[in-house]
LOTORLUM-417845 format. One record per residue: residue in one letter; x, y, z of N, C-alpha, C, O in turn. Coordinates in steps of 0.02 Angstrom, whole numbers, padded with zeros to 5 digits, always signed. Layout:
BEGIN
AXYZXYZXYZXYZ...
# end
This chain:
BEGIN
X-01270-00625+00216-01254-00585+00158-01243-00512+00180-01271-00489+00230X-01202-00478+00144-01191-00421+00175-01187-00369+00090-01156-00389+00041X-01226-00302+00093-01237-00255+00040-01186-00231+00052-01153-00237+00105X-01167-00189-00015-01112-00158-00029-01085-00100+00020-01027-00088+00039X-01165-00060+00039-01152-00007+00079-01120-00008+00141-01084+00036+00165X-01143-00086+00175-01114-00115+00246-01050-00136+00230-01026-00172+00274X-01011-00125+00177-00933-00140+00170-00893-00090+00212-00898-00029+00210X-00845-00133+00257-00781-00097+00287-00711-00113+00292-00693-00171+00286X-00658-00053+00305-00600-00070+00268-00591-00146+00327-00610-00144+00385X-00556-00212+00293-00520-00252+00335-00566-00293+00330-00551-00348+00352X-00635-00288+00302-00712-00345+00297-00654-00390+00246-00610-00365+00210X-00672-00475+00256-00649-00509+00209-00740-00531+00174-00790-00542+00207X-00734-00531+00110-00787-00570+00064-00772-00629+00010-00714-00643-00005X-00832-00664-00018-00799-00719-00064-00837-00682-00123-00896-00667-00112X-00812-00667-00179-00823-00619-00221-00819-00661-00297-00766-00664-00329X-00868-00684-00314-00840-00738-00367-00790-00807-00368-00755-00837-00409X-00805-00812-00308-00776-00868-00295-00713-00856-00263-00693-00902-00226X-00675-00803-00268-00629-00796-00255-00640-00766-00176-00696-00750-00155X-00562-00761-00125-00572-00740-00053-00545-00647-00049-00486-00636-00063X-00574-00606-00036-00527-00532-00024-00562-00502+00022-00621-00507+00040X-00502-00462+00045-00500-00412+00112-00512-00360+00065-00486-00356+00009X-00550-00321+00089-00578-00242+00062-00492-00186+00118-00482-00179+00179X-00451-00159+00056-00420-00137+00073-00421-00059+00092-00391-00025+00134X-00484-00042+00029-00504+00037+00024-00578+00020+00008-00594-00037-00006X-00629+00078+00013-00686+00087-00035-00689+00163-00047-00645+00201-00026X-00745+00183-00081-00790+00262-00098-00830+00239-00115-00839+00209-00168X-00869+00250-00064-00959+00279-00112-00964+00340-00147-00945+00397-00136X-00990+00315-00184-00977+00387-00267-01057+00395-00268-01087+00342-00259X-01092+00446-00277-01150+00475-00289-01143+00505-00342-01143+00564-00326X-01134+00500-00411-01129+00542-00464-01211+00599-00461-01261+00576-00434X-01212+00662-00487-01259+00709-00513-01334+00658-00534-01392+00652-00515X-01287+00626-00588-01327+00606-00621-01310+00534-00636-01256+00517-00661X-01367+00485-00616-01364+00406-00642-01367+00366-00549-01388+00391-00496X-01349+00324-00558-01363+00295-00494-01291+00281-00465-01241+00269-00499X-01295+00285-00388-01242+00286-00363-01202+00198-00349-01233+00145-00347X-01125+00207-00342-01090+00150-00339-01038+00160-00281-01013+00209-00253X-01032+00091-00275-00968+00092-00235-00874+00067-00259-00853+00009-00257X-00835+00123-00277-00767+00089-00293-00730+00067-00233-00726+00099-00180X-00697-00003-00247-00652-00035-00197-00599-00035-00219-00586-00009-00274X-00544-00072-00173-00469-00099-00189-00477-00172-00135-00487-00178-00074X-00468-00209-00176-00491-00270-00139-00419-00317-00149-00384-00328-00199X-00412-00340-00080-00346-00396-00089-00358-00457-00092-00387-00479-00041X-00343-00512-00152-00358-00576-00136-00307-00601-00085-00246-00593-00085X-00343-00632-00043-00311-00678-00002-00266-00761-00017-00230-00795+00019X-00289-00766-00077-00268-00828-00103-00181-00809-00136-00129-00832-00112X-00187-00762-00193-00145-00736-00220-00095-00697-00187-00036-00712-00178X-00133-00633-00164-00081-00584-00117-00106-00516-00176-00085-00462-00157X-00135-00516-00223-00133-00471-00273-00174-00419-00256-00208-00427-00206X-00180-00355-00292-00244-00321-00289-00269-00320-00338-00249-00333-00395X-00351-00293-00306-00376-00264-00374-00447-00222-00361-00489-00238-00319X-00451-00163-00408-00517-00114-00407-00569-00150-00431-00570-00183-00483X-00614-00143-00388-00659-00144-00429-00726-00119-00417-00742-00114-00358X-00770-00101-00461-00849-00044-00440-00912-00091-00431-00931-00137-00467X-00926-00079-00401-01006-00121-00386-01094-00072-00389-01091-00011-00378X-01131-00090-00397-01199-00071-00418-01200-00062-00340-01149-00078-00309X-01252-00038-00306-01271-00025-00220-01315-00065-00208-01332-00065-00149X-01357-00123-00265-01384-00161-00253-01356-00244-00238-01392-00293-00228X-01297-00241-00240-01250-00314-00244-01237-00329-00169-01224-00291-00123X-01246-00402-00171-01232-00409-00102-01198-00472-00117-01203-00504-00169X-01141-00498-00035-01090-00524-00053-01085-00568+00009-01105-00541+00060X-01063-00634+00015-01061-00676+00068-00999-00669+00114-00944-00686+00092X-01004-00647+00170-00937-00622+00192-00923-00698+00210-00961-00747+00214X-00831-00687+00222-00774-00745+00238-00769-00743+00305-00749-00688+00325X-00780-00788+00350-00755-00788+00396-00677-00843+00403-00673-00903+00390X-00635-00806+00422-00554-00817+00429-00527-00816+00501-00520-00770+00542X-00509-00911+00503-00477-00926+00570-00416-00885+00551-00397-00860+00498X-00388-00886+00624-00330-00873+00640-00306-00905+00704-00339-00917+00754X-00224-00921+00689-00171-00946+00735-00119-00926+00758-00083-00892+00722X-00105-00937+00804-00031-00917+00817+00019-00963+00807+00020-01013+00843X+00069-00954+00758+00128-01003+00742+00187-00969+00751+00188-00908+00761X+00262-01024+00746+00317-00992+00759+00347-01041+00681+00337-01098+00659X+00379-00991+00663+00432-00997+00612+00485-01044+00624+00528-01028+00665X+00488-01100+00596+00522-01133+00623+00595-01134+00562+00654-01126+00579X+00574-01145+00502+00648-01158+00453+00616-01158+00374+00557-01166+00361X+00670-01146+00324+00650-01149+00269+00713-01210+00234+00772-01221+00246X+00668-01235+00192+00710-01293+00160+00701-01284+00075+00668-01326+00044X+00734-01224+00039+00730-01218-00019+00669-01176-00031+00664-01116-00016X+00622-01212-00059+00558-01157-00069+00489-01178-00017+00432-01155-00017X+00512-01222+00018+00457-01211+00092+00477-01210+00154+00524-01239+00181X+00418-01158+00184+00439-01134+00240+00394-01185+00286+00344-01216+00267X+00426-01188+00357+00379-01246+00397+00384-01191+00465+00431-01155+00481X+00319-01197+00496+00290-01169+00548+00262-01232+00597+00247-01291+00586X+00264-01188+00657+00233-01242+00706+00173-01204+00734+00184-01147+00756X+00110-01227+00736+00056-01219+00761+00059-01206+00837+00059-01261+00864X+00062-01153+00884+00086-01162+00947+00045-01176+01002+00062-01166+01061X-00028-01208+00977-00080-01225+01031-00086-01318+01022-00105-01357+01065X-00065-01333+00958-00077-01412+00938-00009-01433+00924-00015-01492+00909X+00067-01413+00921+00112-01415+00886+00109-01455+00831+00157-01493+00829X+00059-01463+00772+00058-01466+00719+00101-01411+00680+00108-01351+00690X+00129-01460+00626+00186-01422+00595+00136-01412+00506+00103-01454+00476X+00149-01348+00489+00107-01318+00414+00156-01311+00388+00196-01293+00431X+00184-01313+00331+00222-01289+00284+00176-01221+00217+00124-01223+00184X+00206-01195+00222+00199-01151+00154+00247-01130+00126+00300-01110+00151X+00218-01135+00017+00282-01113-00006+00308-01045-00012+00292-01002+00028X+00366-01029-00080+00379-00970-00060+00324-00924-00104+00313-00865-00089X+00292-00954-00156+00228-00929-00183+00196-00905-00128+00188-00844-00120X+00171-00957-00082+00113-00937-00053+00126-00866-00002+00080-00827+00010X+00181-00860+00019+00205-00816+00072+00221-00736+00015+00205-00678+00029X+00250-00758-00038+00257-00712-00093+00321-00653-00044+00362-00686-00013X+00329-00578-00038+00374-00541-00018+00385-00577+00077+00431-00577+00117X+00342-00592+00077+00332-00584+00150+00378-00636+00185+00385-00645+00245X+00402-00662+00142+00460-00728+00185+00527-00687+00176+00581-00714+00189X+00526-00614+00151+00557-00579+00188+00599-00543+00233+00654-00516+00237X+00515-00565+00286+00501-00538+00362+00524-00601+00403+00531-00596+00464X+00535-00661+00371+00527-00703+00416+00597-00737+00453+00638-00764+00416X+00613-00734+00530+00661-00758+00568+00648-00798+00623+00613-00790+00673X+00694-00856+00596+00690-00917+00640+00667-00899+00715+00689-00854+00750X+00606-00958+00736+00574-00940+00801+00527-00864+00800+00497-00845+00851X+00526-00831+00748+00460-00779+00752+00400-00804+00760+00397-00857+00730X+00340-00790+00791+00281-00775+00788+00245-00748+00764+00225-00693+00784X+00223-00779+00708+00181-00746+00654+00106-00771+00660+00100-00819+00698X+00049-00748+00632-00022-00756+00633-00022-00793+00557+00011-00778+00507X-00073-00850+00568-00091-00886+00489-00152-00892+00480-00182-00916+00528X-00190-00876+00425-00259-00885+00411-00258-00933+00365-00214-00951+00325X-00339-00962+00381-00352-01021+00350-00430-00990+00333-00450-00934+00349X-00467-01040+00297-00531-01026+00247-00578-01078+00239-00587-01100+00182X-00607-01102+00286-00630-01174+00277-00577-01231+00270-00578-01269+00222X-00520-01237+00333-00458-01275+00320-00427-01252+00272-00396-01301+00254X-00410-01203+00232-00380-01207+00185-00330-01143+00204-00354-01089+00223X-00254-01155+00197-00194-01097+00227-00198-01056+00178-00197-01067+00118X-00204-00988+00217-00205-00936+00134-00136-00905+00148-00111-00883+00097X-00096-00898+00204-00028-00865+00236-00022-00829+00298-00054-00846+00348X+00024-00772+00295+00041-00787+00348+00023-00683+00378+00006-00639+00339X+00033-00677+00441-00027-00640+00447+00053-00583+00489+00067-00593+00548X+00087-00536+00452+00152-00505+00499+00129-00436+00544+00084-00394+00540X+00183-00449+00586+00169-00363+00638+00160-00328+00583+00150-00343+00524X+00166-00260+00623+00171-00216+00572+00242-00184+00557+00261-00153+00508X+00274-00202+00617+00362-00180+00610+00395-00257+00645+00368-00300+00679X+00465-00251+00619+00475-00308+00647+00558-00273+00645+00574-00224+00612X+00600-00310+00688+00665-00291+00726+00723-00324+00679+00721-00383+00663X+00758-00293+00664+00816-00353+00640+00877-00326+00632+00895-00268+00638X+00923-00400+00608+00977-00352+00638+01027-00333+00569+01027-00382+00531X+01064-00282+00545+01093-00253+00489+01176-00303+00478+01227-00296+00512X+01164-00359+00411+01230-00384+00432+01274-00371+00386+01330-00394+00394X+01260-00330+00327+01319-00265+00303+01278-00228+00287+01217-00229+00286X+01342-00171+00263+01323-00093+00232+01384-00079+00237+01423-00107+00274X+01396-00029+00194+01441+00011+00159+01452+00089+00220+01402+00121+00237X+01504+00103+00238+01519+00133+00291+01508+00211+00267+01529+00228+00212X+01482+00245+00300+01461+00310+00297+01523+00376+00242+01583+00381+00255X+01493+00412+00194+01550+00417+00164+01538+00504+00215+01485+00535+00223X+01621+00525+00244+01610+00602+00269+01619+00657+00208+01654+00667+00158X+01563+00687+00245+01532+00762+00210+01473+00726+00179+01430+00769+00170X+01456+00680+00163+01386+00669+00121+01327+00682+00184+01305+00645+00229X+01313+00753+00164+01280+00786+00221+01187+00787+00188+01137+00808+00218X+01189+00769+00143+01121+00794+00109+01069+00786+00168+01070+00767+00226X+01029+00809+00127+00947+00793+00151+00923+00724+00153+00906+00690+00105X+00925+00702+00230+00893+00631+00220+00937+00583+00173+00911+00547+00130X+01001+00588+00184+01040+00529+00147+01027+00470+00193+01018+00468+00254X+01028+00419+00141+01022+00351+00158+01069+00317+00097+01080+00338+00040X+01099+00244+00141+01126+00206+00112+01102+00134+00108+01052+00123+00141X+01133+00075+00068+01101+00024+00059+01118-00018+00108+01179-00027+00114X+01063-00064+00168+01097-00112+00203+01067-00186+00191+01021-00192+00151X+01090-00233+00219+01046-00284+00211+01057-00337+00255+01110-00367+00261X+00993-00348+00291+00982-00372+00365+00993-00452+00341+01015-00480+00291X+00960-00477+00413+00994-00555+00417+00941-00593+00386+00935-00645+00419X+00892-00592+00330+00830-00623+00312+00861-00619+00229+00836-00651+00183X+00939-00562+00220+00935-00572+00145+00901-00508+00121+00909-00509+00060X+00865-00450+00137+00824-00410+00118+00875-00346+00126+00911-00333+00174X+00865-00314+00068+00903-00266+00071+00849-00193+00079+00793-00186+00054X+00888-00147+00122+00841-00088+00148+00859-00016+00150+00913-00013+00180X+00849+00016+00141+00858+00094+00142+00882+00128+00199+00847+00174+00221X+00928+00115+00223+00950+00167+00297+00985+00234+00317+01040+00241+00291X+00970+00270+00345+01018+00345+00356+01097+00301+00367+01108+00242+00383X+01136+00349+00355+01215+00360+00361+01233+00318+00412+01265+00266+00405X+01207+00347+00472+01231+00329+00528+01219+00263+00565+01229+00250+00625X+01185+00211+00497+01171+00142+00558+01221+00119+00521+01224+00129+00460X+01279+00075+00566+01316+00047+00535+01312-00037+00542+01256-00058+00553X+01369-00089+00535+01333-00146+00512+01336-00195+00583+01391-00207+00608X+01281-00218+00610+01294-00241+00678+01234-00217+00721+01236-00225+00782X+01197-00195+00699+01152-00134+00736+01091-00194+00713+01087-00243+00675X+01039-00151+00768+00971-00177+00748+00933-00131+00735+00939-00077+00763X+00883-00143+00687+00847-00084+00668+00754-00108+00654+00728-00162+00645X+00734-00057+00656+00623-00082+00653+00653-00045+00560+00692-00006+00532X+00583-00109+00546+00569-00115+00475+00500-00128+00475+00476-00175+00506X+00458-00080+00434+00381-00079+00444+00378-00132+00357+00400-00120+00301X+00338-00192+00386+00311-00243+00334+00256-00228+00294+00232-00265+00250X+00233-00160+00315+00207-00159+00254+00238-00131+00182+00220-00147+00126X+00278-00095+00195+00322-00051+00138+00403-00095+00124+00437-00097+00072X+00417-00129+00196+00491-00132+00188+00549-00082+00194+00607-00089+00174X+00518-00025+00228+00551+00030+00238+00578+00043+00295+00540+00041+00344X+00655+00062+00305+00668+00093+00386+00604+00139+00413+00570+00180+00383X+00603+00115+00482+00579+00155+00511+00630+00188+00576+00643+00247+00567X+00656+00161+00632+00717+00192+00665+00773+00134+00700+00786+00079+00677X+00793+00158+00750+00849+00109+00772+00797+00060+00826+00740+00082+00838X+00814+00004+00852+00797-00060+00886+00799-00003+00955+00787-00023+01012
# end
């Protein structure tokens, strides 16, 4: 069992039954009344967030969460199939379960998958990942602004925010957590 106070960011717990990664906390000491702790907690099942405050007396059964290394193998409509790369057991998950994050995903990547007592909760991405730009709209001259960007959209289908100057053919890093350019390949 683990008290509220021993909470840290990236701790997974089972919180009502349910599985979440502690994304944020504060310990709050108000003047007056007794002190609490506010979180932002991610279910692992869902993908969702959510706040929530706890008493400093609550204590919580932490999750312990395998992990694997798999490669992306193909998607067939709304499931994706992976290969397990130590057992080549093949997992499928749908596009629910993956939610934005199928995304990120290109044939033969290496992605991380957690499980929960056997049970697949998804899939676990870098933090940037490479890809390559297969249109965009060609740079218009004099659009000199500040930090102009135009619309591109890589080979996964995902459309992304890029400066002027990447044109279509290029590879570029895209940080998974935002979905945002970050620079050229």
């Amino acid at each position: 069992m683990i008290e509220v106070n021993d909470i840290k960011t990236g701790m997974t717990l089972i919180i009502e039954g349910g599985i979440y990664q502690v994304v944020d906390f504060l310990h709050v000491k108000p003047g007056k009344g007794s002190a609490f702790m506010k979180t932002k907690l991610k279910n692992l099942r869902t993908g969702g967030t959510v706040e929530r405050t706890f008493n400093t007396n609550v204590k919580f059964e932490k999750a312990n969460i395998e992990k694997s290394n798999v490669q992306y193998l193909y998607n067939t409509g709304d499931t994706y199939n992976f290969m397990n790369m130590e057992t080549y057991e093949q997992l499928e998950l749908t596009t629910d379960q993956l939610g934005d994050d199928k995304n990120y995903l290109i044939e033969n990547m290496t992605v991380m998958v957690s499980f929960f007592q056997g049970e697949l909760l998804g899939v676990i991405l870098p933090d940037k990942i490479e890809m390559t730009v297969v249109s965009t709209e060609p740079a218009v001259k004099g659009n000199t602004t500040n930090n102009a960007t135009k619309d591109a959209t890589v080979e996964t289908g995902m459309n992304v925010r890029v400066p002027l100057f990447i044109e279509q053919g290029e590879k570029i890093i895209i940080s998974t957590a935002d979905g945002k350019y970050v620079s050229r390949a």
